[in-house]
C-alpha positions, 0 to 999 in steps of 0.5 A: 551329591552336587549337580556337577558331580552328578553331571561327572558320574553320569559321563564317567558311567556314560564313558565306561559303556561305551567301552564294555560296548567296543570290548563286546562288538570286538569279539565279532570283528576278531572272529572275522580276522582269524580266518586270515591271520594267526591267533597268536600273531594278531595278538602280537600286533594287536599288543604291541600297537597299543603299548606303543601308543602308551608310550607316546601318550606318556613317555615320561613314565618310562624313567621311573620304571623300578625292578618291582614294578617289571616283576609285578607286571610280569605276573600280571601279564603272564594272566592276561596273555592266557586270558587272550591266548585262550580267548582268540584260540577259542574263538576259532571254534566257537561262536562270538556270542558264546565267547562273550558271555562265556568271557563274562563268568570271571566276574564271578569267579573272582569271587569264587577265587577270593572264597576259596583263598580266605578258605571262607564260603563265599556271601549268599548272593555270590553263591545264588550267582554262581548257580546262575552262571554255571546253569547259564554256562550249561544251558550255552555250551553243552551238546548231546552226550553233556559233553562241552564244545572244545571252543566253549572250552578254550573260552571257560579258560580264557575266563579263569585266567581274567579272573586270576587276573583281576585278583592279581592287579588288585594285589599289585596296584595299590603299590606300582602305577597303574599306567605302568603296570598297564604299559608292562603287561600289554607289552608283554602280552604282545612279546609272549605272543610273539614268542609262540607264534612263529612256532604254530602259525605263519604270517599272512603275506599281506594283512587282509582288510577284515585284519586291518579293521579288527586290529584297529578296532583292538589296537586302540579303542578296545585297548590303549583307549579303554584302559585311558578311559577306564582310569580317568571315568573311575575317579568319578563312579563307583567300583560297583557302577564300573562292576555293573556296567562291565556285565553289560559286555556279553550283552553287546557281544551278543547283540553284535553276533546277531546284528554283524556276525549273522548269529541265530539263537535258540531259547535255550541259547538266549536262556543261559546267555541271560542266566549267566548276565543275571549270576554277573550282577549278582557278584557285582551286587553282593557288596551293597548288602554288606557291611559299610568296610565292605561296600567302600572296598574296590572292585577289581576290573579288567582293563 
C-alpha cells in the first residue's frame, strides 16, 4: 500500500473513531434530556433537523428521487425508527452504559439473522460470538428471580431492529443512492415520531438547556455529520476496519456514563460489558478467516 494511501486509511480510520465516539457519549446527554422532553418528540426534532441539513448540503438530489427509491427508504426507515423508538424509550428506564453495550449486540445479530435466512449454521467464530454476547447480556441485565429489566428490554429490541436494519440497507443500497436513501429514512423517522408523539406525550413549553445540548449534539454530529463522515472515510478503509472500529461505541458509551453520567460499575457489570465487546469482534472478525469471496464482501453498518 503507498504512503499516501496509508496516510488516507489512517484519517479515514482515525475519522470513523471519532464517530462511533459521539455515537457513544450521545447516550449520556439523550438520557439527560428525557427527564425534560418526551422520547418521541426529541426523536422528531432530532430526525428532522438532520434530514434538513442533508438537504441543504445537497438539494440537488431531490430531483432525482424515483418511486423505488421512497418504497426502499420506507422499509428502511420503518427499521430505524424502531431501532430509536426502542432505544430512547428504553433509555428511561435503564442506564446509559447498559443501553450502550446492549445497542452494540446488532452486530452480532446481523450475523445470526443471515444464518437463519440461508437456513445455514452460522461460522464457528459467529457462533463462539454469539455465546460471548448473550453471556455478556446476562451478566448486564438479569436481576434476582433471572427475570430482565423492562429498560434492558426495550434496549435488546432496539438492537434487533438495527440489526434488521443493517440487513435491509445491504439489500437496498447497492440499487438507490445511498445519500438518498439516508435523507428518505431520516425523514421518516422524524415523521413517524412525529405521528406518535402527541398521542403519548406533551410538549415542553420551552426546550430546557440539557435539551438543546442534546439535540445539538444528535442533530448533527451524531447524525447528519456521521452519515457525511461514514461515507466518505469508507472509500478509504476496509468494511471490517469500519466493523472494528463501530465496537468501539459501547466502550465509549460506557466510559461516558462513568466519567459525565456518574455511573458506578460492579464486576459483574464490567464482565458482561466486555463480554458483549469481545462476541462484537468476533462477528466483525469472522470474515478474515474465510474464504478470499468472502473477505472482499461488504459489511453492513448503521449509519
Amino acid at each position: 500500500m503507498p504512503e499516501a494511501t496509508r496516510w488516507q486509511q489512517f484519517w479515514a480510520d482515525f475519522a470513523l473513531l471519532a464517530v462511533t465516539f459521539v455515537w457513544g457519549a450521545t447516550f449520556v446527554v439523550v438520557k439527560d434530556a428525557l427527564g425534560a422532553i418526551g422520547p418521541y418528540y426529541f426523536l422528531a426534532v432530532r430526525f428532522f433537523l438532520a434530514a434538513l441539513f442533508l438537504v441543504l448540503v445537497h438539494p440537488r438530489f431531490l430531483t432525482g428521487i424515483t418511486g423505488g427509491d421512497f418504497r426502499a427508504g420506507a422499509v428502511i426507515g420503518i427499521a430505524l425508527f424502531s431501532g430509536y423508538a426502542f432505544q430512547t424509550v428504553g433509555l428511561r428506564y435503564t442506564t446509559a452504559s447498559h443501553a450502550g453495550f446492549i445497542t452494540g449486540l446488532s452486530v452480532v445479530l446481523v450475523p445470526v439473522f443471515t444464518a437463519v435466512l440461508s437456513r445455514r449454521l452460522p461460522p464457528g467464530l459467529v457462533m463462539t460470538g454469539v455465546v460471548s454476547a448473550t453471556a455478556g447480556l446476562a451478566l448486564l441485565s438479569l436481576r434476582d428471580g433471572l427475570q430482565i429489566s423492562y429498560g434492558d428490554a426495550l434496549i435488546f429490541c432496539c438492537a434487533l431492529s438495527f440489526a434488521a436494519h443493517i440487513l435491509l440497507v445491504g439489500r437496498f443500497a447497492p440499487r438507490h443512492s445511498s445519500y438518498t436513501l439516508a435523507v428518505l429514512q431520516i425523514a421518516l423517522v422524524g415523521l413517524l415520531s412525529l405521528g406518535v408523539a402527541p398521542w403519548v406525550e406533551t410538549f415542553p413549553p420551552r426546550l430546557a438547556p440539557e435539551v438543546i445540548l442534546a439535540l445539538a449534539a444528535t442533530a448533527l454530529p451524531a447524525t447528519s455529520l456521521a452519515f457525511l463522515i461514514q461515507t466518505r472515510a469508507q472509500k478509504f478503509t476496509s468494511p471490517t476496519h469500519t466493523a472494528i472500529i463501530f465496537t468501539m461505541e459501547p466502550v465509549f458509551a460506557g466510559a461516558a456514563a462513568w466519567l459525565w453520567g456518574g455511573e458506578s460499575f460492579s464486576a459483574q457489570q464490567i464482565l458482561g460489558g466486555a463480554a458483549i465487546v469481545a462476541g462484537m469482534l468476533a462477528a466483525v472478525l469472522q470474515p478474515l478467516f474465510s474464504f478470499p469471496s468472502l473477505r472482499n464482501s461488504k459489511t453492513g453498518v448503521r449509519n
